[in-house]
N, C-alpha and C positions, 0 to 999 in steps of 0.2 A: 918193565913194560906190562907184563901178565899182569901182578901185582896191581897195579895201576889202574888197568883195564877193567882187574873182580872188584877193585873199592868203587870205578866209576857205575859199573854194573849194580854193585848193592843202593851206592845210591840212587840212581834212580829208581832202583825198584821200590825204593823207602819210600821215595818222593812220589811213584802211583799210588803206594799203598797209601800214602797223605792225603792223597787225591780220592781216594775210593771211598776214604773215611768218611769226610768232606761232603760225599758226594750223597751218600749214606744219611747221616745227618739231615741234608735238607729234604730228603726223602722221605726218610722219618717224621720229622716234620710237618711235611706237606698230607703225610699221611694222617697224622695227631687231628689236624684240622678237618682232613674228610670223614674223618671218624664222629669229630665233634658234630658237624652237620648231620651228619646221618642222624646222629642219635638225636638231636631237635628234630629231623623231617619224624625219624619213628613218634617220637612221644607226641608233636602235633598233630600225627594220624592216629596215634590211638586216643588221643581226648576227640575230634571227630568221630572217630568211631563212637566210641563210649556214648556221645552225645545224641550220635544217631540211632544208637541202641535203646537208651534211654527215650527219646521221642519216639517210634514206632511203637514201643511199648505202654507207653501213654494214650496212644490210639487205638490201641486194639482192646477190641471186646467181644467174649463170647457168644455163643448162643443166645444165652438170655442177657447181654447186655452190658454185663459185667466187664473193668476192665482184669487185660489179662496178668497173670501175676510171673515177672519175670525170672521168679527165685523156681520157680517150678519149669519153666518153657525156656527154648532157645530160638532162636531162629538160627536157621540151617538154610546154605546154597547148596543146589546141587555141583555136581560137574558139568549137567545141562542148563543152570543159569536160572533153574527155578530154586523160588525161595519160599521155605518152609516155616511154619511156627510150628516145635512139634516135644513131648515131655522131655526133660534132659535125661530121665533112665533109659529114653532111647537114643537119644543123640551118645549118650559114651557106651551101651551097644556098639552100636554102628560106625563110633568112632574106631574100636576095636578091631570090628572085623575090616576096615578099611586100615588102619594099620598090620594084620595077618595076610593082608594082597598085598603093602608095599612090601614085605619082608620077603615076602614067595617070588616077588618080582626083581629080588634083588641075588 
């Protein structure tokens, strides 16, 4: 009867762990797929981006007229929501020392 009892006992346990596999699987899955979406929403947001980057920068001109040239300038948001055109040897400045305050803050 013990006997009996540890083989009824192993199998079912076989038969959850069938179950978890199973269960696993379609989880995986399901994941594979929100993964694959993401990764469309990301790349459709960065060609929008890209594109609105590209057009703003077509618009602008400086001082005397001229448009501005994008390989030199970035545009930069702040944290308060204003937006900046400003040279990229300070934009990775300042990228810098805002990453030396996440570190300090961690």
């Amino acid at each position: 009867v013990a006997a009996q009892k540890c083989r009824k006992r192993k199998l079912n346990a076989i038969l959850n762990l069938e179950e978890d596999v199973c269960n696993l699987q379609t989880q995986k899955e399901t994941l594979k797929k929100e993964h694959s979406q993401c990764s469309k929403s990301i790349n459709q947001i960065k060609q929008k981006l890209n594109s609105l980057y590209h057009d703003i920068f077509s618009r602008l001109r400086d001082d005397q007229g001229r448009p501005v040239n994008p390989r030199q300038y970035v545009i930069h948001c702040s944290s308060n929501g204003s937006v900046f055109i400003i040279p990229k040897h300070l934009a990775k400045s300042e990228q810098k020392q805002d990453n030396k305050k996440e570190q300090k803050q961690k």
